[in-house]
N, C-alpha and C positions, 0 to 999 in steps of 0.2 A: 488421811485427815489433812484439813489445808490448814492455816493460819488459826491459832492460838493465841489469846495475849491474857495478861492479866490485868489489863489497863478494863476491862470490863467485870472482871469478879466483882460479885456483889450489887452489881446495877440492875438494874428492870428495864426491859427493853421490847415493847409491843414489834412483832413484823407482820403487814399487811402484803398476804402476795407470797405463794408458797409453787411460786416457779422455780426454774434451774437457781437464778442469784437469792430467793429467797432463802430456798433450802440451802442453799450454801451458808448463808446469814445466820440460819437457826443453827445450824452446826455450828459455826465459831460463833456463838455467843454463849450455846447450852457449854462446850468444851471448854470456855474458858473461865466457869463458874459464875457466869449470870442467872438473872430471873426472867425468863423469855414467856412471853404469850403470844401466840400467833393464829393468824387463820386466812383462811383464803375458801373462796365460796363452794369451790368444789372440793366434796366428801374424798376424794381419793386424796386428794394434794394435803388436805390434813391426816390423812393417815398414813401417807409417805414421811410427814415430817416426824410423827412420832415414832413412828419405826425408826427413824434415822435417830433420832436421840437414844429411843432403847439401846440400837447398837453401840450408841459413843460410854454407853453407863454402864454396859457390858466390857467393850473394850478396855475401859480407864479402870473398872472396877471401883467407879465415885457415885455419886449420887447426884445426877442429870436426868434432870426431869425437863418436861416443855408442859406448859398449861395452852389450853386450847381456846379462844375466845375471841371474838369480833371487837376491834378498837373503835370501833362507834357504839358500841353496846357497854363496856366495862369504863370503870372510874380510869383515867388516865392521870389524876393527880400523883405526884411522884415518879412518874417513870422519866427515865433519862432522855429516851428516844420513842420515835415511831418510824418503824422502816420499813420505808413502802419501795414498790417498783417502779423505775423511773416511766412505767405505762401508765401510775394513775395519771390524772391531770389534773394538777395540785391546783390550777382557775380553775375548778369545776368543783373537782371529790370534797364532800362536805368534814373528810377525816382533816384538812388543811384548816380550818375553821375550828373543829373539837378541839385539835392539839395547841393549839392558837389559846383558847379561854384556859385550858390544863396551863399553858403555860410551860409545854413540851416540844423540842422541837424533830420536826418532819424531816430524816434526812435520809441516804440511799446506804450500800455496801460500797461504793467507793469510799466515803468518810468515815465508815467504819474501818476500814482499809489504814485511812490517813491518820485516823487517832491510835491506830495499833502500831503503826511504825516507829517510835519510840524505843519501842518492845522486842522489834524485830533484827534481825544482823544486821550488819552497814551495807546501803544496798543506794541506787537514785532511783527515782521517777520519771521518765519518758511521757507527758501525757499530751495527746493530739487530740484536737477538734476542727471543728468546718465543718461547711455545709456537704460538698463534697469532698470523696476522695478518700475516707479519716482510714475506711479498713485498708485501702492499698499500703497506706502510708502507715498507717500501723504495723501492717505486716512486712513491708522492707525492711523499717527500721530494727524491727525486730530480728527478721534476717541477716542485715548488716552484724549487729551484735552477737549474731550467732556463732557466724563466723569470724567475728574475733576474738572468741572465744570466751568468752564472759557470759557467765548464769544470766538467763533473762527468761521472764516468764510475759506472756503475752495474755492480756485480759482487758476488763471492762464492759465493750458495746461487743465484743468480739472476744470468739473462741468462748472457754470454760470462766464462769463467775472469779473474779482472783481474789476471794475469801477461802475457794474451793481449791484453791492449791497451793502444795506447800513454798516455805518461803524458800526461798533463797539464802546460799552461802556462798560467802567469796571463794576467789581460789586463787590459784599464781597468777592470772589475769590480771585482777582486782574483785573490784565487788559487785555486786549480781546487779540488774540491772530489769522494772516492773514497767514494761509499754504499755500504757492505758489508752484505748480506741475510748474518749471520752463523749458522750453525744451532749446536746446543752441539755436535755431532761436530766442526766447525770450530773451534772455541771449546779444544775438549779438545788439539787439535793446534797449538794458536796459544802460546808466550809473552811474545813482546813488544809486542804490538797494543796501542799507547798512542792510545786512541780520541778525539779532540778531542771530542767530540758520542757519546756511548753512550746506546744507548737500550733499554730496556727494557718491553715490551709487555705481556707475563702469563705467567703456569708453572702449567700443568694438570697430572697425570700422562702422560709421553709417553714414547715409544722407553726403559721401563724397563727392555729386553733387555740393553742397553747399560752399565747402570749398576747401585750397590749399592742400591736401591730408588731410592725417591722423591728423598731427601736427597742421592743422587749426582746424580743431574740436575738437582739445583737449586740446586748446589754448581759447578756444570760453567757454568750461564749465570752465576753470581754471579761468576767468573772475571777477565769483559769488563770488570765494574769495579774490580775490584783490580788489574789492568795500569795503569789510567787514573793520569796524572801529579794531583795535588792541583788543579790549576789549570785542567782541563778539567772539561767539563760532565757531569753524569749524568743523564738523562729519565728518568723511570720512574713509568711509572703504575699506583698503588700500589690496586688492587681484588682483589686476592687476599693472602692472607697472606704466603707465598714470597717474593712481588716488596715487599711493606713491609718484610720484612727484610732484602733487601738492600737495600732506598735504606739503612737506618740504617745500613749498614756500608760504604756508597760512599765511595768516597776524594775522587772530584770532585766539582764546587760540585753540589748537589743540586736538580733540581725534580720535582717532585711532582704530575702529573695525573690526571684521572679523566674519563670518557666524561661525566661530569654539568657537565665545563665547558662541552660546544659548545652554546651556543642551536640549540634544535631548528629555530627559523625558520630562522636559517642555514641548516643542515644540509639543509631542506629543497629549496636553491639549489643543491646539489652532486648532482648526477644522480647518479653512479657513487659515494657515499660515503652509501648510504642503512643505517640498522638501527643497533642500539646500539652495536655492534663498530666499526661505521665510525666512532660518535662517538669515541672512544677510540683510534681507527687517527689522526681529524684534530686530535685532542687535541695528543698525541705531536707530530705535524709540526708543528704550530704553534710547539710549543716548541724544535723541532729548529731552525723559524728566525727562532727569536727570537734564540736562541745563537749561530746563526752572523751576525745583523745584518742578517738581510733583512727590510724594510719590511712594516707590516702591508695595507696594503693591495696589492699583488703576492702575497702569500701567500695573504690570500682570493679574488681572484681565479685564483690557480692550482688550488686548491679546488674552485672552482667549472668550472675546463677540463680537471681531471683525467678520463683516461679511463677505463676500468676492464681490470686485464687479464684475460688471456684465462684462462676456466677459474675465477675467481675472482668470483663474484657478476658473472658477465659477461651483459648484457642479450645475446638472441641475439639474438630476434626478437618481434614481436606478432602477431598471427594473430588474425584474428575479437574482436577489443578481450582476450585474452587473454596475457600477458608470459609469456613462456621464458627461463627464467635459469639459466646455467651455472656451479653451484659443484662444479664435481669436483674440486677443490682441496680440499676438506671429507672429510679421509681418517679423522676420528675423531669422537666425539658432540661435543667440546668444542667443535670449528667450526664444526660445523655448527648448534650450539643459536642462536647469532647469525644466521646466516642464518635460521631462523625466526622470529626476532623482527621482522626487517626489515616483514613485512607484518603487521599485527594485524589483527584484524575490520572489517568496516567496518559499519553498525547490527546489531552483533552477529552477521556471518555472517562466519565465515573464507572465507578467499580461497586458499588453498594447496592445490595438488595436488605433495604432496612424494615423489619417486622417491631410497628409500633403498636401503640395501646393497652388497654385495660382500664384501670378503673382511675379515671383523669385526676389529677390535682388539680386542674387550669383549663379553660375552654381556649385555650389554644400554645402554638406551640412556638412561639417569637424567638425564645432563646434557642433554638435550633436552626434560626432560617439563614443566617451566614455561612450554614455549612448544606442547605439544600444541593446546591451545588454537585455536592459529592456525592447524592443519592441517583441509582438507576431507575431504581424503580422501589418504590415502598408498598409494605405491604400491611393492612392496618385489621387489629385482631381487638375482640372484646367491648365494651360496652361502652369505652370509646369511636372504638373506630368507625362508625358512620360519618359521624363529627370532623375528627382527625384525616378521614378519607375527602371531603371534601374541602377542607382547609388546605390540602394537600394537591390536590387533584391540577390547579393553575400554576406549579410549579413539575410537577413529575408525573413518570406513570404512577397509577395507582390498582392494584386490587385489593379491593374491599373482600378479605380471606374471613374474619370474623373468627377462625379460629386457629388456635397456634399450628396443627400438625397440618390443617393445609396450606396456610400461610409456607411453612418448611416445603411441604413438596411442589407449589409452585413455585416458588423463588428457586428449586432445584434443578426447573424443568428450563428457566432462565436463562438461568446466571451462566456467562463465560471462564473458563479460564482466565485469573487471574484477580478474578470478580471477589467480593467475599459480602457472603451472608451474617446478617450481623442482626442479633436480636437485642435491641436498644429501647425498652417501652416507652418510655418517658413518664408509667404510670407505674400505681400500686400494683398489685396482681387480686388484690381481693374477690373482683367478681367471678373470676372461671379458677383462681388457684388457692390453695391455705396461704401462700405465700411466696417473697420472690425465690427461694431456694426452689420451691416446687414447681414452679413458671420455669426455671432454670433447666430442672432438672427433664420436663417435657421438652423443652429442647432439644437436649439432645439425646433422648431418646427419638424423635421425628427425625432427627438428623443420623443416627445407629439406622431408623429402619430404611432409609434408601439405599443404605448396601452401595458396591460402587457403580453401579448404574446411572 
């Protein structure tokens, strides 16, 4: 069972959305003696949730119940909340409008989170946003903490819902310690997230669908620090404009970094935190645990054992002295320009066989072209790359592969020693995949089946 509190017994709390954080949601509200109704459109996802309560009614031997019902359909007068997924799109979903006349408000399972902590051990808040970067840096900092021995649990946009696991207890360390990967849709659904440690990575234009242009979205991360009590920390590393203007309006004690602080020798020690993004990704952490007290040497050698995750600048394999590297995580130009930088030439000859596209954000790719440079030869897959292919074509070779596993085996038939193959889309993966795990995951399987040939 994860998190319990009593700060909700007795309250009524609609949840729309009976995915992984849903069903976490319905569990800590049915267990800690709420009145929950929820629904979600698909017939299975409501009869996973009620199963899941039978068994809390069982386990507890109390009387937990979930009523089953659509919050655009039922009276919403008096309920406490309505807890949706940070997927609806609270400008659009007409449930943002309903709760609005009820006179209820729309929030997520992170501020479910934040109003249970009262309730919970003595413990801080870790929580990072930006446009990119948030799971790397989520998961170092995370890392760092692990190995300094201190309880931490890692949640939010990343890994398991942290409704869905249990809390945290101090130990001879100190006290536990909740890393939140916060995205701005979480952010928008959150109001009392008083973040001990907030951190702030960078703001490109992203997910503008969402918002009233640019200034809404960057309005939505500047949030995370206006929640922050006076007396907590704010990270923020200030290389775009956006992000310099909110450190000057952060309420917490202020630091201020930039990817030009890491000594590159360092950096060169850290396998999995290689390219300029990563200096910036270990910038951030370093100051994350400066904040929270943890010694600097633990820090840089956590640095140095961090591993890389999966789908994220993830080494697969080498093959014939050639590296395969999986960034399907690089779903727009702005994440993907750092992962080109990562390899530069070496006497002047690029080394990159880059496999881009799929399903565009942008009809073109501008925030990558400072690092064209570094490409050999690209190779362009999906329902972009015709487009991409010839945007492309007056700067570098190009084959228009169209699909990922041949895209892999020509760039295999290529690439030199020394060379590395790097899949960086700069897109969604919607049109050929369910998503970028799954983009990811054909990878390197195309890359398994060359064998070392």
């Amino acid at each position: 069972m994860g998190i319990v509190s009593n700060v909700f017994a007795g309250k009524t709390y609609a949840v729309l959305g009976l995915a992984r954080s849903g069903l976490a949601t319905v569990e800590t509200l049915a267990a800690s003696g709420a009145r929950v109704v929820a629904w979600d459109n698909r017939e299975e996802a409501r009869e996973a949730a009620v199963d899941a309560v039978m068994e809390i009614s069982t386990r507890t031997d109390g009387d937990v119940t979930l009523e089953i019902g659509d919050p655009m359909e039922i009276d919403l007068a008096g309920f406490d909340g309505v807890v949706v997924s940070p997927g609806v799109p609270l400008n659009r979903h007409p449930i943002a409008q309903r709760a609005k006349l009820a006179g209820v408000p729309v929030i997520g399972d992170i501020e479910l989170f934040a109003l249970a902590r009262p309730t919970l051990p003595p413990h801080k808040v870790v929580g990072i946003t930006g446009t990119n970067g948030k799971s790397t840096t989520t998961a170092l900092i995370h890392h760092i903490i692990e190995q300094a021995g201190y309880p931490t649990r890692m949640g939010g946009n990343i890994g398991l819902p942290i409704l869905g696991q249990e809390p945290l207890e101090p130990n001879l360390h100190g006290v536990g310690v909740y890393v939140l990967e916060l995205s701005s849709y979480q952010i928008d659904l959150t109001q009392s997230l008083d973040c001990d440690v907030a951190v702030l990575l960078n703001i490109t234009p992203d997910h503008l669908d969402r918002y009233s242009g640019f200034e809404g979205y960057v309005a939505s991360k500047a949030r995370l620090f206006a929640m922050q009590s006076a007396d907590h920390v704010a990270v923020i590393a200030t290389e775009d404009a956006s992000s310099r203007a909110i450190a000057q309006g952060a309420v917490g004690a202020r630091v201020e970094v930039k990817a030009a602080d890491i000594d590159p020798v360092a950096q060169a020690g850290w396998p999995a935190l290689q390219g300029p993004h990563n200096a910036q990704n270990a910038a951030v952490a370093i100051a994350v645990a400066q904040a929270l007290g943890i010694d600097e040497e633990t820090t840089l050698n956590a640095l140095a054992s961090y591993a890389s995750l999966p789908h994220r600048m993830q080494r697969v394999a080498e093959r014939n002295g050639v590296l395969y590297v999986n960034d399907s995580k690089a779903t727009n130009p702005a994440s993907t320009a750092p992962a080109l930088a990562a390899w530069p030439p070496v006497e002047g000859k690029p080394r990159i066989h880059w496999i881009v596209g799929g399903l565009a954000k942008s009809d073109n790719l501008d925030e990558c072209l400072a690092q064209f440079g570094n490409v050999a030869h690209a190779y362009t897959i999906g329902e972009a790359g015709h487009m991409f292919a010839d945007l492309l074509r007056p700067h570098m070779a190009v084959d228009d592969s169209e699909m990922l596993s041949a895209a892999v085996r020509r760039a295999a038939r290529i690439a030199q020693p020394g060379d590395v193959v790097l899949l960086s889309p700069a897109c969604a993966s919607f049109d050929q995949f369910r998503d970028f795990e799954a983009r990811g995951d054909a990878f390197a399987a195309a890359v398994e089946a060359l064998g070392d040939v």
